[in-house]
C-alpha positions as CSV (number, residue, x, y, z in Angstrom):
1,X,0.0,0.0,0.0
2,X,1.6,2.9,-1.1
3,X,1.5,7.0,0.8
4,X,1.5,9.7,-0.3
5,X,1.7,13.4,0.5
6,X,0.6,16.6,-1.6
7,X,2.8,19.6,-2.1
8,X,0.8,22.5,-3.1
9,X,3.2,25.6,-3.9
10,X,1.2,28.9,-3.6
11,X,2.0,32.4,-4.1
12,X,-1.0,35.0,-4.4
13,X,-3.1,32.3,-5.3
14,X,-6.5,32.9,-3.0
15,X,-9.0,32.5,-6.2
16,X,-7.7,29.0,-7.4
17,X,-6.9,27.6,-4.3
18,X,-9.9,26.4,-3.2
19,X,-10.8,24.3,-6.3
20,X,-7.3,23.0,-6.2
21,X,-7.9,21.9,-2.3
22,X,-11.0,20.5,-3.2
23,X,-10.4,18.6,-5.5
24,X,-8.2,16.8,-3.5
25,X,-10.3,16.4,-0.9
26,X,-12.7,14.8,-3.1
27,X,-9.9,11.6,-4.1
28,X,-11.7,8.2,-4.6
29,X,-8.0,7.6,-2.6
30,X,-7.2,10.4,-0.2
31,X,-3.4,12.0,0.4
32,X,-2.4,11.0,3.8
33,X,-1.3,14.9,4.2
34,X,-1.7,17.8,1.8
35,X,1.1,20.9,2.6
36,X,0.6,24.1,1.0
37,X,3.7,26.3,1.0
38,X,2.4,30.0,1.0
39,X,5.4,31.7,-0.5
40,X,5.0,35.2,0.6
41,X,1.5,36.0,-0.6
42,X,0.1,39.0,-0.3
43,X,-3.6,38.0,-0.5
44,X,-5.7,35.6,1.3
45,X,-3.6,32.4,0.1
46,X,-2.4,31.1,3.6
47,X,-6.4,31.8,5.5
48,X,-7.7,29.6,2.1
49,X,-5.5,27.4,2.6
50,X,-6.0,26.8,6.7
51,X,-9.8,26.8,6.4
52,X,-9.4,23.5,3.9
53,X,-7.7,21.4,7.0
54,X,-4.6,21.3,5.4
55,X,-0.8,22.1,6.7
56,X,0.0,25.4,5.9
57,X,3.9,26.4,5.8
58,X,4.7,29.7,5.5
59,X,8.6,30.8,4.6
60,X,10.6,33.6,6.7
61,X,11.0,35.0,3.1
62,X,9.9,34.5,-0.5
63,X,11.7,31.7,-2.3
64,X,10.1,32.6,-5.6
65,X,10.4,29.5,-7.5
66,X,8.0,26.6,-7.7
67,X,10.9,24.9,-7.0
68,X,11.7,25.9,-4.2
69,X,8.7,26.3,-2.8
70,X,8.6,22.5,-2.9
71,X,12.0,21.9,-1.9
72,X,10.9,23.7,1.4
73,X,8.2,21.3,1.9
74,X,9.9,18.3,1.2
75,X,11.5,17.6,4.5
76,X,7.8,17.3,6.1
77,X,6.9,14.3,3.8
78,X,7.4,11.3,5.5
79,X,5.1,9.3,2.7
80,X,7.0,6.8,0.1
81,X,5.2,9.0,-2.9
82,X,4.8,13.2,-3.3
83,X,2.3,14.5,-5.2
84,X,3.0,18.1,-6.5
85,X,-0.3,20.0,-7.3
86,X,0.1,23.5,-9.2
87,X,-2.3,26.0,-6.7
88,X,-4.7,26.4,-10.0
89,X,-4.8,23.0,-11.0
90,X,-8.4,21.0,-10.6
91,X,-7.4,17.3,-10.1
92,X,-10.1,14.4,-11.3
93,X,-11.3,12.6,-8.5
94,X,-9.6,9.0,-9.5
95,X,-6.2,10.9,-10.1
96,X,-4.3,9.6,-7.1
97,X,-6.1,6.3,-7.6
98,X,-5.0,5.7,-11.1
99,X,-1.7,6.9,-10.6
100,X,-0.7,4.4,-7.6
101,X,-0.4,1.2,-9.1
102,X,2.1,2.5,-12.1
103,X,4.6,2.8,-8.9
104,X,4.2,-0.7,-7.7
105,X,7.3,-1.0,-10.4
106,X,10.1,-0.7,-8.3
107,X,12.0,1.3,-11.4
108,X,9.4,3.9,-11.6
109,X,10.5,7.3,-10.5
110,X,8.2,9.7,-11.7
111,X,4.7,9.6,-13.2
112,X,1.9,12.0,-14.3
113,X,-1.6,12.0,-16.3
114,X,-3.1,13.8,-18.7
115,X,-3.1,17.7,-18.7
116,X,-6.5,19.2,-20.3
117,X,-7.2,23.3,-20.3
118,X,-9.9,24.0,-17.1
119,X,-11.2,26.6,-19.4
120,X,-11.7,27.8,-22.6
121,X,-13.1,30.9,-23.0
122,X,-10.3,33.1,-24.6
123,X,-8.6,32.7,-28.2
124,X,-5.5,31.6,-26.2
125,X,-6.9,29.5,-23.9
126,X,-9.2,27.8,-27.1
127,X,-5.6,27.3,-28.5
128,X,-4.1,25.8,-25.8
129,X,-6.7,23.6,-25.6
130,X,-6.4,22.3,-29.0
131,X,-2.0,22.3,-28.0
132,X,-3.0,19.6,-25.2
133,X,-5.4,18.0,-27.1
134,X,-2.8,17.5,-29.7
135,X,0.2,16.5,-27.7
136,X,-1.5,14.3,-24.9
137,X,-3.0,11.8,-27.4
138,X,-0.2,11.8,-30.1
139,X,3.0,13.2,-29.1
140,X,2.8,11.6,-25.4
141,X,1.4,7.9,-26.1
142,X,3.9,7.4,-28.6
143,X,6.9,8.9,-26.1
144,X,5.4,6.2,-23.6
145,X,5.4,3.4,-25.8
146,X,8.8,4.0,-26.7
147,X,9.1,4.1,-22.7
148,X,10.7,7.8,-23.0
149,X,8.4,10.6,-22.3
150,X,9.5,13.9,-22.7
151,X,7.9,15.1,-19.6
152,X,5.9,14.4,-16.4
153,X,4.0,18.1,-15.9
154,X,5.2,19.8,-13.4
155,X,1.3,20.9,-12.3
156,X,0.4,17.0,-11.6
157,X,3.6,15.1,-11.3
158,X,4.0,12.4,-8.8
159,X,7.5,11.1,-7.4
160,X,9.2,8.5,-5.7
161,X,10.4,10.0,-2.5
162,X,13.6,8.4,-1.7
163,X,14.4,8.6,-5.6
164,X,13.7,12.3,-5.4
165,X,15.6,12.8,-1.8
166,X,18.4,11.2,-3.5
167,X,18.6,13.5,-6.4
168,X,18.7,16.6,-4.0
169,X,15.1,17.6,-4.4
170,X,13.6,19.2,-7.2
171,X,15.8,20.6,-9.5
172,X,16.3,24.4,-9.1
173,X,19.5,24.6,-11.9
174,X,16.7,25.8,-14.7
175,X,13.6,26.9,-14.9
176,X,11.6,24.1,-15.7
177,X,11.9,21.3,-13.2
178,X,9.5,19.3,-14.2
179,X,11.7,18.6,-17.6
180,X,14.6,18.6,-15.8
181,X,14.0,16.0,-13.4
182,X,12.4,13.7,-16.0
183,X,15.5,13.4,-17.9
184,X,17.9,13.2,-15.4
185,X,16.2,10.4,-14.1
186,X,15.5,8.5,-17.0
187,X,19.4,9.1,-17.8
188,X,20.2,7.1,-14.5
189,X,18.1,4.2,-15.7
190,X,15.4,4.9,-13.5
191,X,11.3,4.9,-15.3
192,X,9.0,8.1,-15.9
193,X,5.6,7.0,-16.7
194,X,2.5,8.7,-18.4
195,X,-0.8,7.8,-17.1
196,X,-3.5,8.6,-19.8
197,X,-6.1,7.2,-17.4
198,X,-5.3,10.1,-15.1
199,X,-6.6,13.9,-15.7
200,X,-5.6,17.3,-14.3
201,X,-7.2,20.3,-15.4
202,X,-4.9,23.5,-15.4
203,X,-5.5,26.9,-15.7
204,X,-4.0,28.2,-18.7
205,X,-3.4,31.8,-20.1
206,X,-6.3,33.8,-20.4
207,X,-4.3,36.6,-21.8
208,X,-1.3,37.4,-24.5
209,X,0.6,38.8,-21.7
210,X,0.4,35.8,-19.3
211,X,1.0,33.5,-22.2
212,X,3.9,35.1,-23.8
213,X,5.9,34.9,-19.7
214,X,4.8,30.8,-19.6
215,X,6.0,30.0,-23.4
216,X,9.1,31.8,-22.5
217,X,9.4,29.9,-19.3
218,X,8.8,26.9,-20.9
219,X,11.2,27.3,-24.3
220,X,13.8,28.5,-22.3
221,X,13.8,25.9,-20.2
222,X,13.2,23.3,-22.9
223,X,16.6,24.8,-24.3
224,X,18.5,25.1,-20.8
225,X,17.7,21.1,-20.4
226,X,19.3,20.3,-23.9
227,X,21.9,22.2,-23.2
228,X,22.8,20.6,-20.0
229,X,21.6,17.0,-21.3
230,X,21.7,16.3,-24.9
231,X,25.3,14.4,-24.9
232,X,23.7,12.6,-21.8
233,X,20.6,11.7,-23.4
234,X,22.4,10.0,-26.9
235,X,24.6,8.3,-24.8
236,X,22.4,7.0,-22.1
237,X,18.1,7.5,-23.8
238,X,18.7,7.3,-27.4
239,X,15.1,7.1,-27.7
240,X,14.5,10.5,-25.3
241,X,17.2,12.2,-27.4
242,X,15.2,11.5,-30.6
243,X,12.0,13.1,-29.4
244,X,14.2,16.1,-28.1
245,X,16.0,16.2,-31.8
246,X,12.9,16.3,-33.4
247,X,11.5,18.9,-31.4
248,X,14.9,20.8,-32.1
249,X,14.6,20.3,-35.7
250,X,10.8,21.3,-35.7
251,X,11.3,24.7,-34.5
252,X,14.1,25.3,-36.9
253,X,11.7,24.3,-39.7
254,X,8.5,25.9,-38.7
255,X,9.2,29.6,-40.6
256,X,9.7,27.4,-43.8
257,X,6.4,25.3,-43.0
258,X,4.4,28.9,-42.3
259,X,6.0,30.7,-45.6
260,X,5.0,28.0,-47.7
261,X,1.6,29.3,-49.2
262,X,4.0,32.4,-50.2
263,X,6.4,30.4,-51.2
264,X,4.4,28.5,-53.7
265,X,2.8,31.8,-54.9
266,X,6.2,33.5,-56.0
267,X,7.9,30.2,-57.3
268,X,4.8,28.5,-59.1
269,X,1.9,30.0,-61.1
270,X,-0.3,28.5,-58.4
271,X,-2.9,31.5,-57.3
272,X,-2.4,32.6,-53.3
273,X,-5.6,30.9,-52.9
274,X,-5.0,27.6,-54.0
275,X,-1.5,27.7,-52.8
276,X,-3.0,28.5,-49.0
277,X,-6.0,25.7,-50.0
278,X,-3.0,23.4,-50.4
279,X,-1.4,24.5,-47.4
280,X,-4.9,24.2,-44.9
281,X,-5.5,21.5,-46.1
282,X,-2.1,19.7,-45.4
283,X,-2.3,21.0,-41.5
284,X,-6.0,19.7,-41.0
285,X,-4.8,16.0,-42.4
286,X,-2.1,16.2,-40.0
287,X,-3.8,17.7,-37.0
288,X,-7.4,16.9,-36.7
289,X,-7.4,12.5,-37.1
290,X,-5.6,13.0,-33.3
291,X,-7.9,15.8,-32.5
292,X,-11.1,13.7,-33.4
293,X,-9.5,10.7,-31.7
294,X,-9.1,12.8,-28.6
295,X,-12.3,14.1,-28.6
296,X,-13.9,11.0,-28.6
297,X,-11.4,9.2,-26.2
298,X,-12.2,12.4,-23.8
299,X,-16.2,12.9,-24.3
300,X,-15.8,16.6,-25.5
301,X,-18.1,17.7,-28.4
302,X,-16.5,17.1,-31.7
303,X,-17.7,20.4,-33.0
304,X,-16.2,22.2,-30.4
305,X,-12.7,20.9,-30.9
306,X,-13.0,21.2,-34.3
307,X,-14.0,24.9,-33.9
308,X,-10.9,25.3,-31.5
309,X,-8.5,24.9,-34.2
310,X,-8.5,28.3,-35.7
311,X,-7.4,29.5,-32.3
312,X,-4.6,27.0,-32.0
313,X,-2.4,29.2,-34.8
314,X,-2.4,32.6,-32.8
315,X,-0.8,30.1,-29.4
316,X,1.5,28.5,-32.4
317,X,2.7,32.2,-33.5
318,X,3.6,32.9,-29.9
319,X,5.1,29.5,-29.7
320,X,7.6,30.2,-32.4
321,X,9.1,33.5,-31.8
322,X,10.0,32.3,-28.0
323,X,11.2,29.1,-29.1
324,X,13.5,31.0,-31.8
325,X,14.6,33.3,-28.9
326,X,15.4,30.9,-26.2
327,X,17.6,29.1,-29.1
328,X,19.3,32.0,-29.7
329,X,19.5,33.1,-26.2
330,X,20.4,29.6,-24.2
331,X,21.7,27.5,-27.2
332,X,23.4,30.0,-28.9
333,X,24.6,33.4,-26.8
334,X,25.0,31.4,-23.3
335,X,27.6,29.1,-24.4
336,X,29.2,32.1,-25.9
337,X,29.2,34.0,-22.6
338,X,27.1,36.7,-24.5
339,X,24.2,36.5,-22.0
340,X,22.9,34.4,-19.1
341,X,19.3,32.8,-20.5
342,X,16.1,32.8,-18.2
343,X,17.4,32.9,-14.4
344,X,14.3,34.4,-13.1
345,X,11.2,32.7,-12.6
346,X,7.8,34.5,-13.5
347,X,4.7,33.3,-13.4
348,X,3.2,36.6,-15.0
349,X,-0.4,36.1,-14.9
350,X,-3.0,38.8,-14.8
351,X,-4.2,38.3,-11.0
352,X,-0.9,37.2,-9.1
353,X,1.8,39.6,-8.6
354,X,5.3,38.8,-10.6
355,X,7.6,36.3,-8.8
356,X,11.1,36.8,-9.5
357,X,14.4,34.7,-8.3
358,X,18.0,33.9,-9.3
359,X,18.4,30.0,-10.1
360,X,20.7,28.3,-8.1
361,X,23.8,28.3,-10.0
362,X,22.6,30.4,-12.9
């Protein structure tokens, strides 16, 4: 029988709290004790988080990483498996209970489900919508097949505790731990599983501003992991190293892929209608078999995932220009000594005040 304790990390996070708490309250298999680190909040976070039942700890200062945040909690879990909860992430009520038996597998280190979006009522939240949608039942089954996943999310994660006491805690040397901590485990041999069975609804960008901070976060630290693992993962996770190649080689690619309508208008005879006509139609026969299969797999309305795919390009525009930038920045100009990447960590959106820190060792 495993245990388990939650780590909730929460800074200025009063108005999602509570669904967060509740939700795990409401597990078909309960956490034997849920912490909530309240980083230096400035609003309600720590009363929301008392009048739940739970353990509330409250740092002399603000650590201002998620990290961190965790990494201050860990000592108080005495349980064999941590479950780190994002403060704005709804979790389903079977998630613990699916998750469990996957780390009955002595080898398994790290697990996590499957992310949806907890709303969609903006153009970027539509489009990150349709991004999970995508990547969860195409991308990710195939990564966990191949028993190399690219990533257990950080939001929902769950981890073997002596494995992750072992490895110092969660990782604070970039600024995406989650990554971070799934490949350096699978380098040392050790199993990170994706659960499809298991489903976590996040809160995702409602706005342009709080999106363009996260898919900054997130490229960066995509590109501060290759930078610090790639000769690691050929030698050790060929397989992992392939995923993270092609995702390399996709970003380099993508302006080519967009300019090709115009491309076929200047070079051919080809009209700019038909030459976009061509183009659509190429992107829906890629992206909406997985779409529909998701859809179905998930419940949801096929016409309103269909309809969400319009919206997908404006998250895909955002997408591209940080992904070019953090190559440039971490892959190209920190090696050089020309600048030093992402070393502060900002969660950016509208309602919580900016959190800012130095990585360790950035």
């Amino acid at each position: 029988m495993h245990t388990i304790t939650v780590i909730v990390p929460a800074h200025n996070e009063e108005e999602g709290l509570p669904a967060t708490l509740e939700s795990l309250a409401s597990q078909t298999v309960p956490p034997d004790r849920v912490l909530v680190v309240d980083d230096a909040s400035t609003d309600r976070t720590g009363e929301v988080a008392a009048s739940h039942g739970v353990t509330v700890l409250r740092p002399p200062h603000n650590l201002g990483s998620k990290a961190k945040a965790q990494n201050y909690a860990l000592p108080q879990c005495t349980t064999d498996l941590v479950l780190a909860v994002d403060a704005d992430t709804v979790l389903a009520p079977d998630y613990i209970e699916t998750v469990l038996p996957v780390f009955d597998d002595p080898g398994v280190s790290v697990a996590a489900g499957t992310v949806r979006t907890r709303h969609t009522r903006t153009l970027w939240e539509r489009g990150r919508s349709t991004e999970y949608l995508f990547g969860f039942h195409w991308h990710r089954p195939i990564q966990a097949r191949a028993n190399s996943p690219m990533v257990c999310s950080g939001c929902c994660s769950v981890f073997r505790r002596d494995d992750l006491i072992a490895f110092g805690g969660f990782p604070e040397r970039t600024i995406v731990e989650d990554m971070d901590y799934t490949w350096s485990q699978q380098i040392a041999g050790r199993r990170a599983v994706y659960v499809s069975d298991a489903v976590a609804l996040a809160a995702d960008p409602e706005d342009l501003t709080y999106l363009r901070k996260q898919v900054w976060r997130w490229m960066a630290g995509f590109c501060q992991n290759v930078r610090l693992h790639l000769g690691r993962l050929i030698l050790h996770k060929p397989l992992l190293a392939v995923w993270v190649l092609l995702a390399l080689l996709e970003i380099l690619t993508a302006p080519l892929w967009w300019a090709t309508p115009f491309l076929l208008t200047a070079t051919t005879d080809q009209p700019p209608a038909l030459a976009f006509a061509w183009w659509a139609g190429a992107e829906l026969l890629l992206t909406t078999p997985p779409l529909l299969y998701a859809a179905h797999r998930r419940k949801l309305p096929f016409f309103t995932v269909l309809l969400n795919i319009p919206c997908v390009y404006a998250t895909k525009a955002v997408n591209l220009v940080y992904a070019w930038k953090a190559l440039i920045v971490e892959l190209l100009l920190v090696p050089l000594h020309l600048a030093r990447g992402l070393t502060v960590y900002e969660k950016g959106r509208a309602d919580t005040a900016p959190v800012r820190t130095a990585l360790a060792g950035g």
